[in-house]
C-alpha positions as CSV (number, residue, x, y, z in Angstrom):
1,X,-1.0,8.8,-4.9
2,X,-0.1,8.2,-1.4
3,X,2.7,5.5,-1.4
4,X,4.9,4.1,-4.6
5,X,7.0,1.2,-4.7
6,X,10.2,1.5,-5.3
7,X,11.7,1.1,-8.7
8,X,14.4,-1.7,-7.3
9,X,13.9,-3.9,-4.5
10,X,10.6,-3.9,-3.5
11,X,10.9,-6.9,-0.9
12,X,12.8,-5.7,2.3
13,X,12.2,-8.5,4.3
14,X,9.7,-11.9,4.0
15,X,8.2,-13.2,0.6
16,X,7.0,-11.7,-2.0
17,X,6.0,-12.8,-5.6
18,X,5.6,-10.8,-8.7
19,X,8.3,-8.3,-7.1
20,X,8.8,-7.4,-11.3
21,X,5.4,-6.9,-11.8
22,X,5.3,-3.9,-8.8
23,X,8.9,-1.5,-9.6
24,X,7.2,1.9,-9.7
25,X,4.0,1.5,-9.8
26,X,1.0,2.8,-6.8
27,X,0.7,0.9,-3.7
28,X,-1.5,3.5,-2.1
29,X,-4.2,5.5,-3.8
30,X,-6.3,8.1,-2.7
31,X,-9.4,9.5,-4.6
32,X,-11.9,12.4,-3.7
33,X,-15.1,11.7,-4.3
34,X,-18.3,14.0,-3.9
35,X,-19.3,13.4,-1.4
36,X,-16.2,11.7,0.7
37,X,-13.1,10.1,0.2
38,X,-12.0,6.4,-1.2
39,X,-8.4,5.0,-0.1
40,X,-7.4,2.2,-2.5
41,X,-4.4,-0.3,-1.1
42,X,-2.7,-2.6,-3.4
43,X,-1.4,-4.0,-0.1
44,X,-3.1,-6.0,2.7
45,X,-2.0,-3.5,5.5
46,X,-4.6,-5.9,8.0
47,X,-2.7,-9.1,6.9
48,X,-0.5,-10.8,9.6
49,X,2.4,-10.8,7.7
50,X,2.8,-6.6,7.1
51,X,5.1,-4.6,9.3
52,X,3.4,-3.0,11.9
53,X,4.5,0.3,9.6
54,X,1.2,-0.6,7.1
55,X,-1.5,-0.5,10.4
56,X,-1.3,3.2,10.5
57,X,-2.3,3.5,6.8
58,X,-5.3,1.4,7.6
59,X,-6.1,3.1,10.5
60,X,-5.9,6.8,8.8
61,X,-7.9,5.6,6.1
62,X,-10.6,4.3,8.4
63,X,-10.6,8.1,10.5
């Protein structure tokens, strides 16, 4: 697993619905596969309203 959510709080800033549904559970995944590599987001790191902080998880998993 890459990145978590936290277990309180999970909106720092903006809108966000099903915030309950999230506490804890995997926002990033990353799985090995034979042969390469498959990044899983439960996040839209491309979508307009993401920090800038999300672009460089898109851009890693793209390299």
């Amino acid at each position: 697993m890459v990145a978590r959510y936290p277990n309180t709080e999970v909106r720092a800033s903006g809108w966000l619905r099903g915030e309950e549904l999230m506490y804890g559970r995997a926002a990033v995944v990353s799985i090995e596969m034979n042969p390469g590599k498959v990044v899983l987001f439960g996040i839209r790191p491309q979508h307009r309203a993401q920090t800038h902080a999300t672009l460089p998880l898109l851009f890693n998993a793209l390299y």
